[in-house]
C-alpha positions as CSV (number, residue, x, y, z in Angstrom):
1,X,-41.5,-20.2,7.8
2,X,-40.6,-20.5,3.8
3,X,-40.5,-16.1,4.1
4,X,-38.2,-15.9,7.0
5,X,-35.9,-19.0,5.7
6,X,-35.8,-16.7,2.2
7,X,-35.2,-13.4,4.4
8,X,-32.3,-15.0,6.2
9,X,-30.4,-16.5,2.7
10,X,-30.8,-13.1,1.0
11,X,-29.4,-11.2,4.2
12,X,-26.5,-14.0,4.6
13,X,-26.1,-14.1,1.1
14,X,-25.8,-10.0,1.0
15,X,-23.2,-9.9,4.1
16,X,-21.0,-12.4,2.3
17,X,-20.9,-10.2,-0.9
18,X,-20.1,-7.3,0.8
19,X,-17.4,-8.8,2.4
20,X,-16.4,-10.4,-1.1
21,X,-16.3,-6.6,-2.3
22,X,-14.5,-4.8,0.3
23,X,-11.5,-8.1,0.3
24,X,-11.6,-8.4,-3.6
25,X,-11.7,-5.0,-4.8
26,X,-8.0,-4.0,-4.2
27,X,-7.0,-1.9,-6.9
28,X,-3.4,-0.1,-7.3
29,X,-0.3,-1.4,-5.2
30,X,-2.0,-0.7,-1.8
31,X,-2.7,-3.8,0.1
32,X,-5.1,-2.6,3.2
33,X,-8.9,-2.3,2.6
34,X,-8.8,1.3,2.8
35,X,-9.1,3.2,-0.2
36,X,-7.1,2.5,-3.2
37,X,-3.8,4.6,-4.3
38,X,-1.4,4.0,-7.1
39,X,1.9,5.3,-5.4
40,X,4.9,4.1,-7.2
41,X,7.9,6.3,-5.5
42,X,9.1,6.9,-2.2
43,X,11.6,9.2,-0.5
44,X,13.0,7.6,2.6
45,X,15.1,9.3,5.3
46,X,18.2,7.0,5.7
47,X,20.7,7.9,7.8
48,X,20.5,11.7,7.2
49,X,19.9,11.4,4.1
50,X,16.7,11.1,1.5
51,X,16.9,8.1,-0.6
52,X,14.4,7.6,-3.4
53,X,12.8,4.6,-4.2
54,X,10.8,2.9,-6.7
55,X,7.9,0.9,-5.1
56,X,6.3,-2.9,-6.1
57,X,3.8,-2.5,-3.4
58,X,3.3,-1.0,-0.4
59,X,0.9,-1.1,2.9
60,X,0.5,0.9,6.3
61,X,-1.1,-0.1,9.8
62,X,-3.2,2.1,11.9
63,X,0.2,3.0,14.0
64,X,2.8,5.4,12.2
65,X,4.3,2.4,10.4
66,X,4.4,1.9,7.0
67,X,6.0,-1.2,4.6
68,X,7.2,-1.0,1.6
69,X,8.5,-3.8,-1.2
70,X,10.5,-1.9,-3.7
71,X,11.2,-3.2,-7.2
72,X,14.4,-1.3,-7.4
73,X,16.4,-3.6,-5.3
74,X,13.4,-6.1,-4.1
75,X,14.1,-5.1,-0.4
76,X,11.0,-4.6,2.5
77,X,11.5,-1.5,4.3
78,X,9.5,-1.1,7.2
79,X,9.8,2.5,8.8
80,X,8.1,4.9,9.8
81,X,5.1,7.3,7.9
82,X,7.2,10.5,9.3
83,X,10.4,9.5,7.5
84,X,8.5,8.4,4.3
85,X,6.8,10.8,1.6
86,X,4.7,8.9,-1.6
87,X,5.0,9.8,-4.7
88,X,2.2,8.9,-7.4
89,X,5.3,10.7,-10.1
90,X,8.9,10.7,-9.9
91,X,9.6,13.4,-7.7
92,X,11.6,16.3,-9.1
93,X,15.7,15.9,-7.9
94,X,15.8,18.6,-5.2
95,X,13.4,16.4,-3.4
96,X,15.8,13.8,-2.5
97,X,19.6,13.2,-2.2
98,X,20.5,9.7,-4.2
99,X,18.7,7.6,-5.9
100,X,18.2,4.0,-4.9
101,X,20.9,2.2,-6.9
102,X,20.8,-1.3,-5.7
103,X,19.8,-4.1,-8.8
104,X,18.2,-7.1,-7.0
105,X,21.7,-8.2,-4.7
């Protein structure tokens, strides 16, 4: 019985740091347990028009929806993954019409 009691603690023991690994390991500004992206700008459409914005940390669901806390004027946007493109660099101007000029209202 002392081998199966030791089996069972090192296979409980081994599922509970894996599942310490994949919550705990969350590098970059992406909170989902996929992998990790560093993504710091985003180009929203907003009523007909592309808005960029700088981003504090951002997440996405497994529908098209995607959130988004920016640190340009602390707002959540929640929209949707077709009127959103991420940027890991400031995208060059052509790529958007205004930039985000909103300081924490």
């Amino acid at each position: 019985m002392g081998v199966k009691k030791q089996i069972a603690t090192a296979l409980a023991a081994s599922v509970l740091c894996a599942t310490a690994l994949v919550g705990l390991s969350g590098c970059g500004n992406r909170d989902i347990f996929d992998m990790n992206y560093n993504l710091n700008y985003v180009v929203i459409e907003e009523n007909g028009q592309s808005v960029l914005h700088q981003i504090s940390s951002w997440s996405d669901s497994e529908s098209d929806s995607v959130t988004f806390h920016t640190s340009c004027c602390e707002n959540y946007i929640w929209t949707s993954a077709n009127k959103a493109v991420l940027y890991e660099n400031k995208p060059d101007q052509e790529m958007y019409d205004f930039e985000c000029s909103h300081v924490h209202e």
